[in-house]
RODO-2510 file (C-alpha; in nm, 4 decimals, decimal comma):
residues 448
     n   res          X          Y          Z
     1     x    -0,7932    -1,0424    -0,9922
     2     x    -1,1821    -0,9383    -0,9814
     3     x    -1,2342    -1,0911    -0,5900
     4     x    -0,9302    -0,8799    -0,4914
     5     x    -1,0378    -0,5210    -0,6755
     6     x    -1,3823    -0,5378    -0,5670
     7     x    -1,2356    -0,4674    -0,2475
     8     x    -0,9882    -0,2415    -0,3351
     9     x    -1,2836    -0,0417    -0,5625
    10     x    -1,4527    -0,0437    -0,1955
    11     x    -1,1925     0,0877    -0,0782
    12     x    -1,1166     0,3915    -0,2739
    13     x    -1,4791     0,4900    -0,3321
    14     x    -1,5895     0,4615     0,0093
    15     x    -1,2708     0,5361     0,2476
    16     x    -1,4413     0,8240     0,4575
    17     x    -1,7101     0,5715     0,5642
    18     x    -1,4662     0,3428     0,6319
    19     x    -1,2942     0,5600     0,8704
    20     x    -1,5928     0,7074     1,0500
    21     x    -1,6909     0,3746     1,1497
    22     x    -1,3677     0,3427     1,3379
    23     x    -1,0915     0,4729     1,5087
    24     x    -0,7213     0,6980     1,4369
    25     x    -0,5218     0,4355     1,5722
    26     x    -0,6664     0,1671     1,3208
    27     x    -0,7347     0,3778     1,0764
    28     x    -0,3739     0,4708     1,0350
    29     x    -0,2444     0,1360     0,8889
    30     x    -0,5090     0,1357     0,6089
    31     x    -0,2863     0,3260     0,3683
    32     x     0,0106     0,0612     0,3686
    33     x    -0,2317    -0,1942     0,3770
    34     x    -0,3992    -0,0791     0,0549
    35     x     0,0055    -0,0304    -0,0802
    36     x     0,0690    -0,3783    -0,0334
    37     x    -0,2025    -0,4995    -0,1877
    38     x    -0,0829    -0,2912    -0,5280
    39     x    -0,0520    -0,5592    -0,7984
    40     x    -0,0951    -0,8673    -0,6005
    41     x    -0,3652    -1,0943    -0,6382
    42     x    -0,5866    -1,3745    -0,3576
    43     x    -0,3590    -1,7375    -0,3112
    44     x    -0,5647    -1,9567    -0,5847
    45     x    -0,4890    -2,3377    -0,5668
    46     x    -0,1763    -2,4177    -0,6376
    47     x    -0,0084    -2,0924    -0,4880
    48     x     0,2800    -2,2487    -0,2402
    49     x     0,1064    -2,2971     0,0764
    50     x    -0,2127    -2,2919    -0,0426
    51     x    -0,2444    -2,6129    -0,2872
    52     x    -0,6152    -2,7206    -0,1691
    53     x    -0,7306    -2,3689    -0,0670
    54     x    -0,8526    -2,1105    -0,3208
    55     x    -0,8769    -1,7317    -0,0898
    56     x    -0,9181    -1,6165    -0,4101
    57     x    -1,2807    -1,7895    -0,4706
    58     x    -1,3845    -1,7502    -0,1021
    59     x    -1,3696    -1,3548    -0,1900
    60     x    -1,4921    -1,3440    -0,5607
    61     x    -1,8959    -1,3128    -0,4622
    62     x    -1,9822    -0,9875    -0,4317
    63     x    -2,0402    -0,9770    -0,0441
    64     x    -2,1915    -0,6927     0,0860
    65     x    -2,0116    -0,4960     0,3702
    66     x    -2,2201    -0,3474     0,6669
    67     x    -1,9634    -0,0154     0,6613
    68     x    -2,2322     0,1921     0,8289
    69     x    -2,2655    -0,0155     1,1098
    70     x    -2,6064    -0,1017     1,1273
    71     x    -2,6994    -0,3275     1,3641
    72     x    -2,7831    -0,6908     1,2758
    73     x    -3,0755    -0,8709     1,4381
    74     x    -2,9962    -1,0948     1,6627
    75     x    -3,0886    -1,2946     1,9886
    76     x    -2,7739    -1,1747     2,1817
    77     x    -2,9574    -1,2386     2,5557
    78     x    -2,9690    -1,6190     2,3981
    79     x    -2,6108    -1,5607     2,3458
    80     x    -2,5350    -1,4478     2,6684
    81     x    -2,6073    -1,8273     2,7793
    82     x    -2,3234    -1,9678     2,5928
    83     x    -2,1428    -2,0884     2,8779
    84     x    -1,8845    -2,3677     2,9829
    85     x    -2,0241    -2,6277     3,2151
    86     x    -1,8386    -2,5821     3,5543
    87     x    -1,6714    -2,3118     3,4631
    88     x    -1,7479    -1,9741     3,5352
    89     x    -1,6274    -1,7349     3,2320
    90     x    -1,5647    -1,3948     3,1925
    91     x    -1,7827    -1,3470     2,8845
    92     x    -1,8410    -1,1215     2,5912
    93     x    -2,0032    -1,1646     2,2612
    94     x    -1,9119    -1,0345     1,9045
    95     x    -2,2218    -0,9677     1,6476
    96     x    -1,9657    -0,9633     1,3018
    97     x    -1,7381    -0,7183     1,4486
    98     x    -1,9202    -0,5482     1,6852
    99     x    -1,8562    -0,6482     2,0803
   100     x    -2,1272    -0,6656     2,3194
   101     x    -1,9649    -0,7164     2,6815
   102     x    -2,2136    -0,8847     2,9323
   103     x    -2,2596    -0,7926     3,3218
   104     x    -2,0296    -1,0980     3,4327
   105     x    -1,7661    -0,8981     3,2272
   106     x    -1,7936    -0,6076     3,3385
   107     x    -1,8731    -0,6495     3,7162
   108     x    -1,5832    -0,9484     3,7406
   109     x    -1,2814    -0,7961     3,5489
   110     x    -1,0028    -0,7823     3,7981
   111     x    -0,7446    -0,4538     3,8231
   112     x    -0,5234    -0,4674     3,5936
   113     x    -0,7220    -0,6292     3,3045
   114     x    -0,9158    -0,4973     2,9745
   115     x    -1,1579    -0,6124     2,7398
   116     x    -1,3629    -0,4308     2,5852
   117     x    -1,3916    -0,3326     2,2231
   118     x    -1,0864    -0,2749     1,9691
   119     x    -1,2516     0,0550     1,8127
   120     x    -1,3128     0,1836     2,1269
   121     x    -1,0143     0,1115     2,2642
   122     x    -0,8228     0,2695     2,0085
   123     x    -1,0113     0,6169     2,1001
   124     x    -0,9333     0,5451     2,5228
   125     x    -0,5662     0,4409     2,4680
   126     x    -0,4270     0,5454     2,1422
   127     x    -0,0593     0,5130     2,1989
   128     x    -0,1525     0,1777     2,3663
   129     x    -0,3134     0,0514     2,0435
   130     x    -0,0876     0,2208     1,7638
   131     x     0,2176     0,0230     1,9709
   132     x     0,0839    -0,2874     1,9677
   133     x    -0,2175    -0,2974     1,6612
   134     x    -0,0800    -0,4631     1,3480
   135     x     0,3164    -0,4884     1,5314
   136     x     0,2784    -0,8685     1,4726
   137     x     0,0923    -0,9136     1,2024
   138     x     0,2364    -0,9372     0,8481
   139     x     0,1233    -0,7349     0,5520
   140     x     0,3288    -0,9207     0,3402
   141     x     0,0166    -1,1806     0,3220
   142     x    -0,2796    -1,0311     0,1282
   143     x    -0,5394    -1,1855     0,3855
   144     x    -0,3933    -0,9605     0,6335
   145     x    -0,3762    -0,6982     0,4218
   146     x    -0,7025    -0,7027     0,2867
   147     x    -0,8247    -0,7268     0,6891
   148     x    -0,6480    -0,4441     0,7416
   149     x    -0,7393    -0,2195     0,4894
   150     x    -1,1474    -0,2906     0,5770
   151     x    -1,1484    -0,3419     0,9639
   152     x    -1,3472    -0,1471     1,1607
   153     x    -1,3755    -0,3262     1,4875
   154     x    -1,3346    -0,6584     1,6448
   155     x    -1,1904    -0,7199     2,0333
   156     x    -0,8789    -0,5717     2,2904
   157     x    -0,7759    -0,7933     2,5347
   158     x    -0,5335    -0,7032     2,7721
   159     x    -0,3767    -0,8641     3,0674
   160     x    -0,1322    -0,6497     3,3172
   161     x     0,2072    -0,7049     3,5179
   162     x     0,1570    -1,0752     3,6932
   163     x    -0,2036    -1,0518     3,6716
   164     x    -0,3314    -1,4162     3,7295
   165     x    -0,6916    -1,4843     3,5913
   166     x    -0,8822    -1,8126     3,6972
   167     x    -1,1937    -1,7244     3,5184
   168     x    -1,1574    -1,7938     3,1153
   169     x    -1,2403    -1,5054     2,9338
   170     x    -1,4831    -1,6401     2,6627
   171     x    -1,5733    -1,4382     2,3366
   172     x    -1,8921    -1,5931     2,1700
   173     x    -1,8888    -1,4702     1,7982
   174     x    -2,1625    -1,4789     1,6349
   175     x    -2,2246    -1,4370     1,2258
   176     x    -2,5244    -1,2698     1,1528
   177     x    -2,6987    -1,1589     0,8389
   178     x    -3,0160    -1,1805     0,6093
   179     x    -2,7628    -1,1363     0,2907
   180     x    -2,4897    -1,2520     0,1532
   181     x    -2,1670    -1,0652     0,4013
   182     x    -1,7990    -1,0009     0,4257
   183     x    -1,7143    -0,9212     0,8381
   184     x    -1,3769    -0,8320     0,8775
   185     x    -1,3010    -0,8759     1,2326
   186     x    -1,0185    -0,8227     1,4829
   187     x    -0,8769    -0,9102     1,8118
   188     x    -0,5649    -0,8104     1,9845
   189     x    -0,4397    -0,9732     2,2627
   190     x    -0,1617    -0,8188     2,4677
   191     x     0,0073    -1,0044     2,8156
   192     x     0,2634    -0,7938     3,0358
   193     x     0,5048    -0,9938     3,1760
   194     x     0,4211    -1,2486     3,3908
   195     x     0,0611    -1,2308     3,3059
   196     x    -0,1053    -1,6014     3,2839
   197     x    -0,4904    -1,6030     3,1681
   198     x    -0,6923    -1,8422     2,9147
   199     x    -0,9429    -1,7425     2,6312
   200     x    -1,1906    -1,9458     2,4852
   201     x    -1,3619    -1,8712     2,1358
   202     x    -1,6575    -1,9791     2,0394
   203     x    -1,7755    -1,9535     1,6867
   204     x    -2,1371    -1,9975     1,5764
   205     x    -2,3241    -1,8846     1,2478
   206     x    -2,6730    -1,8091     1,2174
   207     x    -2,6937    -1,7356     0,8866
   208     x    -2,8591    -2,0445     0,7930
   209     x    -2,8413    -2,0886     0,3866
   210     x    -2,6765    -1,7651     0,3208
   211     x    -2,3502    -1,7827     0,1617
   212     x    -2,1137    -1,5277     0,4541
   213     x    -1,7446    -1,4590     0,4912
   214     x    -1,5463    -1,4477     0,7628
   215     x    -1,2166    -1,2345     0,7669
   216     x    -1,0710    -1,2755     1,1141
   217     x    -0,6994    -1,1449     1,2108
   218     x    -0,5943    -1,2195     1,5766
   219     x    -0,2850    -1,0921     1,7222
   220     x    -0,0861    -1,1620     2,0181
   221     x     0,1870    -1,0689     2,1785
   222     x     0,3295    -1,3142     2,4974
   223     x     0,5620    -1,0806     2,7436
   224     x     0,8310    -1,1942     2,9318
   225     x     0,6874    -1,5319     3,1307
   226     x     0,3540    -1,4905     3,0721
   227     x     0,1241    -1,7424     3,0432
   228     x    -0,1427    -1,7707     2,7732
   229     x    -0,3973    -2,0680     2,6844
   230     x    -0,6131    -1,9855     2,3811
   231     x    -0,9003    -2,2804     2,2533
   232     x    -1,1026    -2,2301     1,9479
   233     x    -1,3928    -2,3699     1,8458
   234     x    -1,5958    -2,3198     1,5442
   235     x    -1,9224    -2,5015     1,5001
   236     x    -2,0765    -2,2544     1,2330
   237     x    -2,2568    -2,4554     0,9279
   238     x    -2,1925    -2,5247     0,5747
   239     x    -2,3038    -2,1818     0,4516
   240     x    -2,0217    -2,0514     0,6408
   241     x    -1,6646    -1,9706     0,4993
   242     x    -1,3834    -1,8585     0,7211
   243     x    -1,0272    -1,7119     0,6846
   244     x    -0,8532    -1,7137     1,0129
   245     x    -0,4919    -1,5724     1,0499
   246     x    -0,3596    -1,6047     1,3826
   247     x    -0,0182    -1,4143     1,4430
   248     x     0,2404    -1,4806     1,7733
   249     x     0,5160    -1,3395     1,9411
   250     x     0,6381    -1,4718     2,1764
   251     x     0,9311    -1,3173     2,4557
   252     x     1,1874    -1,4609     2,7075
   253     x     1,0186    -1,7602     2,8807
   254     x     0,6502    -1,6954     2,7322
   255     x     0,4412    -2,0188     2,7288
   256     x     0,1820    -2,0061     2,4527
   257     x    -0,1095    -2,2984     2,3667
   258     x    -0,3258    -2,2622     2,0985
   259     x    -0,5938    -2,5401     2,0251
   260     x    -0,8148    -2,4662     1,7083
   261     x    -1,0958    -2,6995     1,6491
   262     x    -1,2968    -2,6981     1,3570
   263     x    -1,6183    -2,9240     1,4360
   264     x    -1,9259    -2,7607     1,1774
   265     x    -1,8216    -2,5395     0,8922
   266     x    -1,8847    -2,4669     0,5077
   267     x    -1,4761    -2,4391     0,4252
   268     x    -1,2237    -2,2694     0,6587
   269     x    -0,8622    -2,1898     0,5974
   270     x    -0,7160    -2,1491     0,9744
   271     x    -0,3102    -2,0268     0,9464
   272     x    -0,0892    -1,9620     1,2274
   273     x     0,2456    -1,7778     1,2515
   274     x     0,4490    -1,8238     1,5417
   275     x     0,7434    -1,5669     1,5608
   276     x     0,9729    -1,6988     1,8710
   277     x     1,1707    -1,4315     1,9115
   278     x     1,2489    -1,4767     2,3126
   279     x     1,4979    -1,7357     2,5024
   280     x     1,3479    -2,0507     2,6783
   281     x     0,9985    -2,0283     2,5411
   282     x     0,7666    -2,3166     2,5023
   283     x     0,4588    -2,3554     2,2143
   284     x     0,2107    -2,5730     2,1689
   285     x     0,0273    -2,5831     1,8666
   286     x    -0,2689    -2,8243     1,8202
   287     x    -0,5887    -2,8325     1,6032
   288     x    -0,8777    -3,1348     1,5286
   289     x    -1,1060    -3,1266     1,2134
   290     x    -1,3681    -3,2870     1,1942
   291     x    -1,5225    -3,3303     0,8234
   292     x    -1,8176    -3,4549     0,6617
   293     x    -2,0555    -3,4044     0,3547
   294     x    -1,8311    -3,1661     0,1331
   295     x    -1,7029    -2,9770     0,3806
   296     x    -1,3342    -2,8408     0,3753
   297     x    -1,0522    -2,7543     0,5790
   298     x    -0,7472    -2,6516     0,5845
   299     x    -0,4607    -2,5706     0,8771
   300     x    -0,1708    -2,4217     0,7901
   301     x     0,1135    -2,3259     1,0551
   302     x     0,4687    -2,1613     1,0606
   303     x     0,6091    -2,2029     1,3499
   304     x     0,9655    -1,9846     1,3595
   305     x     1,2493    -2,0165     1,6267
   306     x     1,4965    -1,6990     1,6283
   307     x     1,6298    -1,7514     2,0023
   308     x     1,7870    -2,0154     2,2028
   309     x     1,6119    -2,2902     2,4754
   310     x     1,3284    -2,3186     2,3085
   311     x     1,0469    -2,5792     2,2271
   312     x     0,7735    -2,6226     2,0462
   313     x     0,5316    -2,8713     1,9342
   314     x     0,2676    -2,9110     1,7010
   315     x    -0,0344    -3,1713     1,6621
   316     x    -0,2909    -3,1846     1,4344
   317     x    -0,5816    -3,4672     1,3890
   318     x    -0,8971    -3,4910     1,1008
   319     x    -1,1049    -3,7369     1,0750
   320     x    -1,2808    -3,6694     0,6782
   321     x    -1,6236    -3,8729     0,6036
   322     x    -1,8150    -3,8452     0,3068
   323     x    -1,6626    -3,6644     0,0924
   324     x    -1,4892    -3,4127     0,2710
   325     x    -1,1434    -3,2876     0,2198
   326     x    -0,8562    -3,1736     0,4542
   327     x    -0,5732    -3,0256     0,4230
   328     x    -0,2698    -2,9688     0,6683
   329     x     0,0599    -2,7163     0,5727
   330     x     0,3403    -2,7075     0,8304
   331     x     0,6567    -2,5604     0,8685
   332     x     0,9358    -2,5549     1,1457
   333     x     1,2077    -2,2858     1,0764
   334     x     1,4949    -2,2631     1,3275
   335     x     1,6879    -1,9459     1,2515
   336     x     2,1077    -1,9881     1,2383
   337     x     2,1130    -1,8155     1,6237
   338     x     1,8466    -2,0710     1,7422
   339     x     2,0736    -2,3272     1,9349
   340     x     1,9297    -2,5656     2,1446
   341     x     1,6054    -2,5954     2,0166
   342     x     1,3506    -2,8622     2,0450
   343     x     1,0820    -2,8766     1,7614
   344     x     0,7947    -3,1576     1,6506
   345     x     0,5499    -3,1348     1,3876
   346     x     0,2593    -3,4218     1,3978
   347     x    -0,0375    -3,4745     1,1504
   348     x    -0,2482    -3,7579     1,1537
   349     x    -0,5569    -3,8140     0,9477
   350     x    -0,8379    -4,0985     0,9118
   351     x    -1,0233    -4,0916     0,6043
   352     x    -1,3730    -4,2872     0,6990
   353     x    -1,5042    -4,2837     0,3216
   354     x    -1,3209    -4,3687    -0,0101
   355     x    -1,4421    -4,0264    -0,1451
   356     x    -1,2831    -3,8037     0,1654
   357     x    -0,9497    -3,6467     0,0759
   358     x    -0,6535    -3,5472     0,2660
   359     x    -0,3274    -3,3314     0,1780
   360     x    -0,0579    -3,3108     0,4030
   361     x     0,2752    -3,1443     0,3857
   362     x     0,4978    -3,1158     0,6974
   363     x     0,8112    -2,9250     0,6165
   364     x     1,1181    -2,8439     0,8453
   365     x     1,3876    -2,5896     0,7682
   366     x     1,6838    -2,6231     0,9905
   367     x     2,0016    -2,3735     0,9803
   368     x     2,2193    -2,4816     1,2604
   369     x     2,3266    -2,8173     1,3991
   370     x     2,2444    -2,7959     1,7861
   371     x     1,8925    -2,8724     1,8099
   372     x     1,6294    -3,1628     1,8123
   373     x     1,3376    -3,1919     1,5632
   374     x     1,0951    -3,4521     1,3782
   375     x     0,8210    -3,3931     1,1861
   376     x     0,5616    -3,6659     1,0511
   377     x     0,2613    -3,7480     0,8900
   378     x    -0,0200    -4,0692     0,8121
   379     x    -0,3038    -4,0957     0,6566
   380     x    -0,5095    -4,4070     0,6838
   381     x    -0,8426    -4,5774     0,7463
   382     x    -0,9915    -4,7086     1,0374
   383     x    -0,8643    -5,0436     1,1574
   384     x    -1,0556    -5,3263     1,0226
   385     x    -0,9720    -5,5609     1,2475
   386     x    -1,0464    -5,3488     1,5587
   387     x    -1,4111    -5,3167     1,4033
   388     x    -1,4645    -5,6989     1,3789
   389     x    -1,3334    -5,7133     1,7533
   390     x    -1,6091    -5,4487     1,8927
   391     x    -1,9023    -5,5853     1,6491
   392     x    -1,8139    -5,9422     1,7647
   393     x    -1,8590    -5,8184     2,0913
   394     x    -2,1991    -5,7149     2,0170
   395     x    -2,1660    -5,3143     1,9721
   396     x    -2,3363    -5,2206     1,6202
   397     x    -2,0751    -5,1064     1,3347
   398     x    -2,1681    -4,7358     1,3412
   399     x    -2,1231    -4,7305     1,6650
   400     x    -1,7865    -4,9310     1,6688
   401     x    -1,7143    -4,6334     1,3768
   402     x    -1,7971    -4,4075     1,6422
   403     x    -1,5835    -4,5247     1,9497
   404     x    -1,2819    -4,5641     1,7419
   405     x    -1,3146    -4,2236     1,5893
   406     x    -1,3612    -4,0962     1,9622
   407     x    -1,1007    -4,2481     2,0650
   408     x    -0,8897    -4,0887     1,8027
   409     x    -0,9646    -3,7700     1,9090
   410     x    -0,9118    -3,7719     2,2456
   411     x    -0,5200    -3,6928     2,2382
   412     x    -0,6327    -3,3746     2,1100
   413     x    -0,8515    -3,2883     2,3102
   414     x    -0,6254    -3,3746     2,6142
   415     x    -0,3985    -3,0989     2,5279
   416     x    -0,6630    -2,8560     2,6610
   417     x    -0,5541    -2,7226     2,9797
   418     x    -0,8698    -2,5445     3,1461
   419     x    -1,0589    -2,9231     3,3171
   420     x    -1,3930    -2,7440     3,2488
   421     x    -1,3406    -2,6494     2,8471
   422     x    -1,1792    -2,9860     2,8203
   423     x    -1,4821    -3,1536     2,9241
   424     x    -1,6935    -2,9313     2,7074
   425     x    -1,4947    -2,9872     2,4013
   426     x    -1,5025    -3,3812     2,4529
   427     x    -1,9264    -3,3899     2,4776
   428     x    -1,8857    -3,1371     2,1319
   429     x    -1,6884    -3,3853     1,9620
   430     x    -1,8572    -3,7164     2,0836
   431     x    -2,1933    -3,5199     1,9575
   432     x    -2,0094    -3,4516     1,6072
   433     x    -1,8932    -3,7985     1,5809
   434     x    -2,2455    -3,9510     1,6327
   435     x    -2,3551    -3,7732     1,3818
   436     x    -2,5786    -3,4616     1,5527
   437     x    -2,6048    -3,0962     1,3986
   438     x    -2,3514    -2,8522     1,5140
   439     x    -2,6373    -2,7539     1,8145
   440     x    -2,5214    -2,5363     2,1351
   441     x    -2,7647    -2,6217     2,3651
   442     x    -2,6405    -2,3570     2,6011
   443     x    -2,6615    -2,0351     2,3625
   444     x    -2,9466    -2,1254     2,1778
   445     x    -2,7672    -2,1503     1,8408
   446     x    -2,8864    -2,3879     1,5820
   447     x    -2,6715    -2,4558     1,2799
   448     x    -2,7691    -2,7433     0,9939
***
């Protein structure tokens, strides 16, 4: 109970602060935030859904919280650099919560599109942000809760009426802190109808050897036939813990892709809710892990179909070395009304060490007859025979190791739709795979 009422104490002592440092419009929800918290406690292990993942011990040190804003040091013009070969983004960076837009931002932004930061956001458009900030979101999980009882800032991106964007809009967070610290961040994503646009995250950690927390909330709400690709990548370091919630809903003919990659970390619990509320909507759900030392991660997804037409997929890949432990939660719920829907649910996992772990539960919960869906999983080691073939070829064993692991991956990564990020992602993860330091050459960001 102590890791939860140290923030609730926070909370009650220190509200005013709290508020100054923000906004009306976000400030409004902390009150049935802090109600729903009333008597509940963090997941622990063994909680349903979270069987390998304790919230409740990534909260329990006593973080500090930077609740009067001070600014961090940090090299943000090194930041500024973090760029996608080929690919010419629209970029911004976050420093903890607070967003730093860059001239390509603001000199390239197109009518009809906003980003800019949530706090000040909620002070331009208030009605704008109370309709929209914490509508998808569920209090009923304590994360959230907690997120939004202590946010301050984080990001607002907003797309208009058919607005079309070829540039990816790229936010480069960045953690950043001589002590011990608990950011609670948040981004809200809104796309009119029609709108079609990508965003690429990037999420780096310079807080080498200093034990931080990430508490990140993103919401996002898909209009009538819009469009939206979202990739995200953390390479932060093994001092680094992250809890990511990322909440969907989607309308009539909304086609959402979400690909979370977890390539350097500490221990990350990554959770998606998909809320498929529209008629003839698509999803596609995908996510790579890639583990070693005594690193940990853990997806979890619950994808939900309440309207007819519909599909959805989901893929997820680790591959766990040393020992390093994964773990992979999935659900498919298709609502009584659903008809017609298509749903799959993939996890596959190769354990390269005998001390690497994996847990995997794929679950589907069907309530009416007219639809298709599978759901699978397999866990296994990396084929034997397939190693003599390369090393008898003459290509050394660790690099055999290598290829095949690549070569595992690369379904995944195929799944990203923007050519440039694809080809980004694919040098990241051959880089991981041989065995470098999560290193962005690019920003300037060195992680070990």
């Amino acid at each position: 109970m102590r890791s939860l009422q140290q923030y609730l104490d926070l909370y009650d002592s220190r509200r005013e602060i709290i508020d100054s440092g923000s906004a009306a419009a976000i400030n409004a929800l902390r009150p049935e935030a802090r109600k729903a918290l009333e008597g509940k406690q963090l997941p622990d292990r063994g909680t349903e859904g979270f069987e390998k993942t304790s919230i409740k011990d990534m909260f329990s040190p006593d973080y500090g919280m930077n609740l009067t804003r001070l600014t961090m040091s940090c090299d943000i013009a090194a930041a500024f650099k973090c760029g996608v070969p080929n690919v010419s983004t629209l970029l911004a960076v976050v420093v903890n919560d607070r967003f730093v837009p860059t001239s390509t931002l603001l000199n390239n932004l197109p009518a009809g599109v906003t980003v800019m930061s949530l706090a000040q956001a909620a002070r331009q458009y208030p009605e704008e942000i109370s309709r929209h900030y914490g509508s998808v979101a569920d209090l009923k999980s304590a994360g959230t809760a907690l997120n939004t009882m202590l946010v301050q800032d984080g990001v607002y991106i907003h797309v208009g009426r058919g607005v079309r964007l070829e540039r990816p809009i790229q936010i480069v967070t960045l953690s950043s802190s001589p002590v011990p610290t608990l950011t609670a961040r948040r981004m809200l994503v809104v796309a009119e109808q029609g709108a079609d646009f990508s965003i690429l995250l990037c999420d780096h950690s310079m807080n080498s050897g200093i034990r931080s927390l990430t508490s990140q909330v993103i919401e996002v709400t898909a209009g009538e036939d819009s469009h939206i690709d979202i990739c995200d990548i953390e390479e932060t370091n093994a001092s680094q813990y992250r809890y990511s919630q990322i909440y969907v809903r989607q309308h009539d003919r909304s086609n959402v892709a979400i690909g979370g990659m977890t390539l350097h970390n500490g221990s990350t619990r990554n959770e998606y809710r998909v809320d498929i509320t529209g008629e003839g909507c698509e999803c596609h759900l995908d996510g790579m892990a890639i583990g070693s030392g005594t690193q940990h991660i853990d997806n979890s997804s619950d994808v939900r179909h309440a309207a007819c037409h519909s599909k959805s997929d989901q893929l997820f890949k680790y591959v766990l070395d040393d020992r390093a432990t994964g773990a992979f939660e999935g659900s498919i719920v298709v609502e009584p009304g659903a008809r017609f829907t298509e749903a799959c649910q993939t996890d596959r996992n190769i354990l390269a060490s005998r001390g690497a772990r994996m847990h995997t539960k794929p679950q589907l919960l069907i309530y009416n007859d007219d639809v298709k869906c599978s759901h699978g999983a397999t866990t296994g080691q990396l084929d034997d025979r397939a190693l003599f073939y390369m090393q008898s070829r003459g290509i050394p064993r660790e690099e055999a190791r290598t290829m095949l692991m690549q070569a595992f991956m690369t379904e995944i990564v195929d799944t990203v739709r923007v050519e440039a990020v694809r080809d980004r992602l694919r040098h990241l993860v051959e880089r991981r795979l041989a065995g470098y330091d999560a290193h962005c050459s690019d920003c300037g960001v060195t992680t070990h």
